[in-house]
Every structure is written in structure tokens, then in C-alpha cells.
N, C-alpha and C positions, 0 to 999 in steps of 0.2 A: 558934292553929289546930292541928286535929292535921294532922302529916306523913306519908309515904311510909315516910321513914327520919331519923336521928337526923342523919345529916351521909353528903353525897353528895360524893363524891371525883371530880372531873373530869375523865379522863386516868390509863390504866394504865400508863405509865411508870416509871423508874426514880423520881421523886421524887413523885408519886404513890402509888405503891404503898404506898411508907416511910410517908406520913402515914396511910394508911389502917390498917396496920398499929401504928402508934404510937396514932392513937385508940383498936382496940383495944384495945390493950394499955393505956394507962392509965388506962380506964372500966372493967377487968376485966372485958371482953366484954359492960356492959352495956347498951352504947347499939349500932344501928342502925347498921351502914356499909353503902355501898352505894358500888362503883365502877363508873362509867361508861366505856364505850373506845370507839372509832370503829372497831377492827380486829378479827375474829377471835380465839376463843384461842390459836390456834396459833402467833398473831405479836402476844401482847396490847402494847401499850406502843410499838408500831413509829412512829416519826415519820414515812417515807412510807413511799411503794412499794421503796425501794433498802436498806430497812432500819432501822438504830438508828445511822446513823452517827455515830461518836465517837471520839477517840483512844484510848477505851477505861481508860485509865487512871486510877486512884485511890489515895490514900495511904490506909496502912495506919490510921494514927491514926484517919482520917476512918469507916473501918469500923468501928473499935474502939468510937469514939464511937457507932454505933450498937446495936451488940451491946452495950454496958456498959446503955447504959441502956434497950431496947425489947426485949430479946434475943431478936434476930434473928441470927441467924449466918450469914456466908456461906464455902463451902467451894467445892471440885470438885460438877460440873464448871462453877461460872458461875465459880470463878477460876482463869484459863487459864493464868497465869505469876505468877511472883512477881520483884519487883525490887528493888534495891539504892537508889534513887534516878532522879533525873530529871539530865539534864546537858547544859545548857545551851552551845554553842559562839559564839564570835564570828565573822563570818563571812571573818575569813582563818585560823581555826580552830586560833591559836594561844592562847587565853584559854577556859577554860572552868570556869562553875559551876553546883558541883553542888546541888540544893536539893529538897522535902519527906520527902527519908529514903525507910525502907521501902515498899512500898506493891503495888498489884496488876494485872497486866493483866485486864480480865475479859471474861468471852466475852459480848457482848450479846444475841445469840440465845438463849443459856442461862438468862442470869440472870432474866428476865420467866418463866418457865417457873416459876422454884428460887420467885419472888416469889409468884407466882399461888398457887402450891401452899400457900405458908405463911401467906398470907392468908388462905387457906380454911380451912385449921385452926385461925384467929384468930376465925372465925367473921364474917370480910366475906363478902359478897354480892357479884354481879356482871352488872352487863346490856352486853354485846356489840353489834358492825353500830351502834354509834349515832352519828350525827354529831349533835352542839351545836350549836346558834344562837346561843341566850338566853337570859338570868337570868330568873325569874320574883321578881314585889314581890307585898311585901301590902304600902302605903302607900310607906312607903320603908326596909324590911328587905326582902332580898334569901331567898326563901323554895324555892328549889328551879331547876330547869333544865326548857328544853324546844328539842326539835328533830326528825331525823326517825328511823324505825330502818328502817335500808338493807335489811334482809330482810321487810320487810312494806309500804315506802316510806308507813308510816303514822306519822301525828304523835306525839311521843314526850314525855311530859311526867311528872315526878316533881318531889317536894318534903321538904323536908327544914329541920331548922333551921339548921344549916351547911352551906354550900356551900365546898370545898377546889379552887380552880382551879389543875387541874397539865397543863393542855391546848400548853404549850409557848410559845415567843417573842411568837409571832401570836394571842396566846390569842383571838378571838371574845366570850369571854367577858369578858374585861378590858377589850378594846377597847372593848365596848359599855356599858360599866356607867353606871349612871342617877341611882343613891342617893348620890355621892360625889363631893367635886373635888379631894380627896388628891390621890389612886389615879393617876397616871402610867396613859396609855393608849398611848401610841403611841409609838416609840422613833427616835432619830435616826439617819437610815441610816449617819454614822459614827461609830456605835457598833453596827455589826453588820458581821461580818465572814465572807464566802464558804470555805466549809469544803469540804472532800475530802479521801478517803483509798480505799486499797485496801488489803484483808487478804489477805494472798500468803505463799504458800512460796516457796523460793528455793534454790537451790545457792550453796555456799559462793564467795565470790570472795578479793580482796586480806585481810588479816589487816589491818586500820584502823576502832580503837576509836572515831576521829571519826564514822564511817559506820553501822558497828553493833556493840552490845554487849549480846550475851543478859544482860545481869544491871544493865544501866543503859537509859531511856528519854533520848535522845537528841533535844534542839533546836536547830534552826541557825538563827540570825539573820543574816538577808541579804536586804536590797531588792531584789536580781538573781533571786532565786528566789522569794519572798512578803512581798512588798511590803507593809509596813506591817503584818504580822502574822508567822508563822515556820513553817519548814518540823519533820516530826517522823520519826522512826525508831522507833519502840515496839515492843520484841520480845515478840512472842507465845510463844516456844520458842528452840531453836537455830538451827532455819532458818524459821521463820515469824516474820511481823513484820506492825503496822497502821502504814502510811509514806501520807502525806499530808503537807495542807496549808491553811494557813487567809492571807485576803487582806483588803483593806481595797481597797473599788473604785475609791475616787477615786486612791490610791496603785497601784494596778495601772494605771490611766489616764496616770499621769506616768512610768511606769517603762516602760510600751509608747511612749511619745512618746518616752522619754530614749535607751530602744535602736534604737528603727524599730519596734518588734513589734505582734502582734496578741494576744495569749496571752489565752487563758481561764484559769480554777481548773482545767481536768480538763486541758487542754495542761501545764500548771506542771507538775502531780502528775506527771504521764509522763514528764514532762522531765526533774523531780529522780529518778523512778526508777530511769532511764535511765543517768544520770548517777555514783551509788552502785555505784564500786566493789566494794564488798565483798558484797553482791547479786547472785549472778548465774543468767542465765534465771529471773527470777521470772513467776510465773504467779499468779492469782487463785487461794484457796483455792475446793475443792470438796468438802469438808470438810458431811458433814451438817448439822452446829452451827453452819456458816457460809452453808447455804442461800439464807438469807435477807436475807445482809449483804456480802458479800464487796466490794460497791465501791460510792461513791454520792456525792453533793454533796448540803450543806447550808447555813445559816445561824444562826449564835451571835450571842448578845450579848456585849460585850466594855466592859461599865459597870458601874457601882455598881449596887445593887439600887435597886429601884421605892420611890420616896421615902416611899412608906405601903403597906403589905403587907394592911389591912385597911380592911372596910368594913362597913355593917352586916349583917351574916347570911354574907359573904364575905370569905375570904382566899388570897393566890396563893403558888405554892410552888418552887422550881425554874427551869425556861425560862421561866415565866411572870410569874416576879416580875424577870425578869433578872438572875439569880443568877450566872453561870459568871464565873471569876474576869475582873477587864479586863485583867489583865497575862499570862494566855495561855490565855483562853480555858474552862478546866478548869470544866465542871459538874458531878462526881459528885460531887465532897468539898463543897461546899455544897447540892448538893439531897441530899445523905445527912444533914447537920446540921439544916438546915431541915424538913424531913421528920421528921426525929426529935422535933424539940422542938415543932414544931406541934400533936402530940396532944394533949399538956399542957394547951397554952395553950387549945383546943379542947372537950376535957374542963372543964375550969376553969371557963369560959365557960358552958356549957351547965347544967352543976351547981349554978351559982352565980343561973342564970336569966338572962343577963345576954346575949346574941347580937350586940348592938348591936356599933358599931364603938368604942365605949368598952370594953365588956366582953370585947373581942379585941384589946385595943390595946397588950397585954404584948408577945402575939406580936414586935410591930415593937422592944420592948425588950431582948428576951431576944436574938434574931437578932444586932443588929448588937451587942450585949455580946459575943458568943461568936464572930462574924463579922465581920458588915456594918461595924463601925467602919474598917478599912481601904481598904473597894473605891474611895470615891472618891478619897482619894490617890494610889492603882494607876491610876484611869481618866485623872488627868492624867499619871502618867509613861507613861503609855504612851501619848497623844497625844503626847508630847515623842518617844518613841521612834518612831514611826513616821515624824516630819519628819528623824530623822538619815539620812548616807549608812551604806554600810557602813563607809568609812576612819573616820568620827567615834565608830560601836560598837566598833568593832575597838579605838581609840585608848582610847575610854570605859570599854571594860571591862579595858584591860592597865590602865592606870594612874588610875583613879578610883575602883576596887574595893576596899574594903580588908577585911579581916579580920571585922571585925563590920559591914560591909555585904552580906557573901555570904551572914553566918550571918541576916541581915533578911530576905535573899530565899529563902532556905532555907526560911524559917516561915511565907512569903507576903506579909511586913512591906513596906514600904515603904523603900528603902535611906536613911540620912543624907550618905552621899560625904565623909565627914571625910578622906580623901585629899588633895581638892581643892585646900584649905587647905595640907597639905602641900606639893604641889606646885608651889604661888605664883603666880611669876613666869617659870618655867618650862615654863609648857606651852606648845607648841609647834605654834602655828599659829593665826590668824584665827578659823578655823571651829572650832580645838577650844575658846578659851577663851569663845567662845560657847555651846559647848557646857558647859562647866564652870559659866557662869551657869545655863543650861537646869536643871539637875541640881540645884544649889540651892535655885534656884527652887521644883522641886516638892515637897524636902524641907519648905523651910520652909511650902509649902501643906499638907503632908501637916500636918505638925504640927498647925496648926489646925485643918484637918479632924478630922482624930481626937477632935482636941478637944469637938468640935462635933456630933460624932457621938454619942460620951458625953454629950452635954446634951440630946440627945435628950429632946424634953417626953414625961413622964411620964402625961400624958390629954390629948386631942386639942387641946384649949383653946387649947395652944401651939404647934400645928402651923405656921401659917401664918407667923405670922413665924421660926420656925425655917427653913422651906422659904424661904423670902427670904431670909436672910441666906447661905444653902448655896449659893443659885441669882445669887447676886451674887460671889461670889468662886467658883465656878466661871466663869460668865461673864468676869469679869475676871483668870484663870488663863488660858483659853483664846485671851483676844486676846494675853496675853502671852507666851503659846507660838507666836502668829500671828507675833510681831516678832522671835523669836530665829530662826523659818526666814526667812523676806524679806530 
């Protein structure tokens, strides 16, 4: 059938944009892009009304990766600071590691601005006011989108031979999908975790690198303050900073039971604000570039990506495929990768005549070759991580750490804990060497996994009992992570 356009992009977001631009670019501008947004330009890619909330942060590598190969570059002003690394604390804030290296704060306001513009000189298109409903078939390829456009409250229908869904967590469009029984639709609420932050100036307070440090991003692990997920300090400059925090509900639920408390995510964030020393009279940025964003609650996902990324005529990219990493949260350096390499696979596909969810079905190979092979050993240690106290982190991370475990989590890897071992007979308490199994444990699940993730079937053919074997040893990781908290 003829289309509208060559491949309709879902969502002007940060991981959105990337693919739009990456088609592009690797059709040598000559196919058809066309991106769709629910918001005005002036705020394209905003997640709601409070803005683009995010920690903001990205490794350098992760840019690099895309500038080397789509050459897009990003400069001033969507990159607001530059950092030395991330630096993780224990929560009696005598252990800390440090991990992804260089990398950037960026200003979110700005950056959809820097993106829009560069898109446009890629020669994408753009239709605004539209909210999404639905995939539209021809049989069972998925051949375009339809819903309503908010400035004319009139039905809103295009087509295309690819459809790129970068519409976020709660995609609509994923949720609903008709042509596929891969494709993961709906996510389990723990594996999503309540997010907040506020972008604020501040007067200088105590001189305490635990609290803030213009040249490192800054994480504190502690159940007392965000429970089952971590609190952050991310400096924007010398006296600006994006300080939040992300939570796990059912773990907010036992941690108000265990103190007496009531606490919401936006009570937490105030509380830790409050709290930070070295901070003082901070106030919300008012900041033009900050218009838009200055403070806000959201929802991430904190798992492995969606077990099939593809279907026929459709692929998800970013929040939508539940990309951000499960061991803290981080969505640009994967919807920057994923973004990137989707044109490819897209282009490829198209060229080749092939749309089907076979002839897109690199996509899910290349991903987790370059990525995804990791996230599900991250999503069980970090189940593990969320059932410890703080005395079990604090203990976990002096003495289970070792040398080429920091440089694991440095690179995003999954630790081994060969410590452990060292340690013997020595460790020093009930709950810690329960703990010390815990930690094994997920090593050696990692290990398989990975494995397993590399066998990744090569055409759909082998999907299903690959997705059974992954969904049985998770399954039976996760009861076994039930019996080291009980």
C-alpha cells in the first residue's frame, strides 16, 4: 500500500528524536520520517505537565556512541556541566564507588530544542497537539497510527511502513498491540519505581564531598531515605544542582510501617534536601532554560528491556521498550544507543522490502549484543538490593567489594564478589552471611543469563522457548531471593 510517510516516529523525546534522526541519516535522507508529539514545540518531548523529569545525567561514552556513528553532536547549551564520574556512597557513608567515568549533566529543556532543530536539517518532518491511541493493520502488519489532534479535537490518522514507538513506560501504543505475543505489554509494578527531583540553586554550606561535589554525581544508598531505590546530588555548576530521588512502593510501605511514618516521594525529596549539609537556602531554579522543569514526580522502569523489541511493521525504543538501566534507574545512555542503532536496523529492513517482524528482528540482536545482554542480571541484583537493611549495604559494600568488582560496576557489569570467598568463615553476623549467599547467588545467575542472552535466537522461530527458559530462571531467582529476606 502506498503510505503517508516511510517510518512514523512516535514521541519527541530524547530517544525518539535519536531514532528519527539515525533513520535519517542512514537512508541518506531518502526515506520519509515523520515525528509525531502530544506537546507543542516549544516543550517538544516533555513527559508531562512538570516537565522532562530526570536525573539528567549521561556518560560521555554514551554520546560518543552516538556522535561517532549518526553525527549528531551535542554541545552548549543542552550540556549544562561536565563530570568526572558518578559516586556511589554506603549509607553510613564510609564506602564509596565510583563508576561510568566522564560523562554530562544536560539541561532537558534545552536539549529537545538543540534536537528539533537538527532534525530538521535532517530533513524530518513534524506534526504537533497530537495525542495517540492506536496502531493501525493492514491484516496483521502494523501500518501507521491514529488518534486525536488537540488543536482541531479532529481524528488524527497517518501511515507509514514503520512505525518507531518512543511514547514512554505507559506506551498506549505497546500496551495495545494486536499483531504479536512476543512483545511484553504491561510491566510489573515492582519493577517501577516513583521518581523525583528538584533543579535548585543553593548557597554554599559545610565543605562535605559526601553531600556535594561540582565534579562528581553523587548516590547515597539508604532504606531510611529511598527505600528500595537511592537518593542523588547531581551538580549542575558550583551552586546548582538536580537532587532527588527514586522509591520502590511496596519498600516505601514497610519502611513507613518500620519508622511510624506517612512519607510520600515529594515529603522524602524535601526531607533529604533539608537534610544536606552542604546546601544551603536552596531554592528552585528560575532560570529561563529551567522554565519548564524545575521540579516534578515521575515513573521509571528499573528491568531488563521488553523481551522482543519488535513486531511486524513496529519497534519500541527507549521508556517504551523499558530500557533505563534496573540497577539505578539511568535512561539516556540506553535510549542514546538504542536510538542510534535502530536506524540501521530500520533502513535495512525497508530496503531490503522486508517490515515484517522477521525482517526487523536484528534490531532485538544488535541491542542486547551492544547492551541488553546485562540488564537481566542487574534486575535480580537489584531485587537482592532492595530486601537488604542499610547495616547489610554498608557491611556489603566495605568488605564484599573488591578491586575488579567496582571496575564491573564501573562499566555497568554485573559484580562477581570474589571477596566473599576470601572472607570465609569470617564474616560476621547471621544476616551478613545470608547476605554473602544473596550476592553469589546473583552472580552466578548473572553468569547464565548473559549467557542466554547471547543465544538470543537469531529469527523468531526460537523465540518462545528461549523466552521460557529466561522466564523460569527468573522466576525461580526471584523466589530464591524471597527466602534469603524471610
Amino acid at each position: 500500500m502506498k503510505t503517508d510517510h516511510d517510518v512514523i516516529v512516535a514521541g519527541g523525546g530524547l530517544a525518539g528524536m535519536i531514532a528519527a534522526q539515525s533513520v535519517s541519516y542512514y537512508s541518506n535522507q531518502r526515506l520519509s520520517v515523520l515525528v509525531i508529539d502530544r506537546n507543542p514545540p516549544v516543550v517538544v518531548g516533555r513527559k508531562t505537565i512538570n516537565g522532562w523529569i530526570c536525573g539528567d545525567a549521561v556518560s560521555k561514552a554514551a554520546v560518543d556512541y552516538m556522535t561517532e556513528r549518526i553525527k549528531v553532536p551535542w554541545g552548549k547549551p543542552e550540556i549544562e556541566h561536565r563530570v568526572k564520574g558518578v559516586m556511589a556512597f554506603s549509607p553510613d557513608r564510609e564506602t564509596s564507588i565510583p563508576f561510568d567515568g566522564d560523562g554530562y549533566m544536560l539541561n532537558r529543556q534545552q536539549l529537545p530544542q538543540t534536537q528539533y532543530d537538527s532534525a530538521q536539517k535532517m530533513g524530518v518532518s513534524f506534526d504537533f497537539e497530537v495525542n495517540l491511541a492506536n496502531l493501525l493493520y493492514e491484516g496483521n502488519q502494523v501500518v501507521g497510527v491514529e488518534g486525536t489532534n488537540r488543536k482541531t479535537n479532529e481524528p488524527y490518522k497517518k501511515t507509514a511502513r514503520v512505525v518507531i514507538d518512543a511514547t514512554g513506560v505507559a506506551s498506549m501504543l505497546r500496551n495495545g498491540i494486536k499483531n504479536t505475543t512476543k512483545m511484553e505489554r504491561k510491566i510489573d509494578r515492582r519493577d517501577v519505581e516513583s521518581t523525583g527531583r528538584h533543579i535548585m540553586y543553593f548557597d554554599k554550606g559545610d565543605e562535605d564531598l559526601t553531600e556535594f561535589d561540582p565534579d562528581y554525581c553523587i548516590i547515597h544508598l539508604d532504606q531510611d531515605i529511598a527505600p528500595g531505590g537511592y537518593a542523588w546530588v547531581f551538580p549542575k555548576g558550583q551552586n546548582k544542582v538536580n537532587i532527588g530521588l527514586g522509591i520502590e512502593k511496596s519498600r516505601l510501605e514497610k519502611r513507613n510501617a518500620r519508622l511510624g511514618k506517612k512519607d510520600d516521594v515529594s515529603g522524602l525529596i524535601n526531607q533529604y534536601v533539608s537534610r544536606n549539609k552542604a546546601i544551603k537556602n536552596p531554592r528552585l531554579s528560575k532560570d529561563s532554560e529551567d522554565k519548564f522543569n524545575a521540579t516534578g514526580n515521575w515513573q521509571v522502569s528499573v528491568r531488563r528491556q521488553n523481551d522482543c523489541l519488535v513486531a511486524n511493521g513496529f519497534v519500541i525504543v527507549g521508556d517504551s521498550a523499558w530500557m533505563p538501566k534496573p540497577l539505578d534507574a539511568g535512561g539516556i545512555g540506553p535510549a542514546i544507543i538504542a536510538g542510534t542503532m535502530i536506524g540501521k536496523n530500520v533502513v535495512d529492513a525497508i530496503e531490503a522490502g522486508d517490515v515484517t517482524e522477521k525482517g526487523l528482528w536484528q534490531y532485538n540482536i544488535d541491542f542486547i549484543n551492544q547492551y541488553g545482554y546485562k540488564t537481566s542480571g542487574l534486575e535480580i541484583f537489584r531485587r537482592l538490593l532492595q530486601t537488604l537493611t542499610n547495616d547489610q549495604i554498608s557491611y556489603g559494600m566495605k568488605h564484599f567489594l573488591g578491586d575488579l568488582d567496582a571496575e564491573a560496576i564501573s562499566k555497568g557489569e554485573h559484580p562477581k564478589f570474589g571477596m566473599i570467598d576470601k572472607f570465609g568463615m569470617i564474616i560476621r553476623g547471621a544476616l551478613n552471611k545470608k547476605l554473602a549467599q544473596g550476592l553469589k547467588f546473583t552472580a552466578k545467575q548473572n553468569s547464565w543469563l548473559t549467557e542466554h542472552y547471547y543465544n538470543y535466537p537469531k529469527v523468531p522461530d526460537g523465540f518462545e522457548e528461549w523466552r521460557k527458559q529466561l522466564h523460569k530462571t527468573l522466576d525461580d531467582s526471584y523466589s530464591k531471593l524471597d527466602s534469603f529476606e524471610n
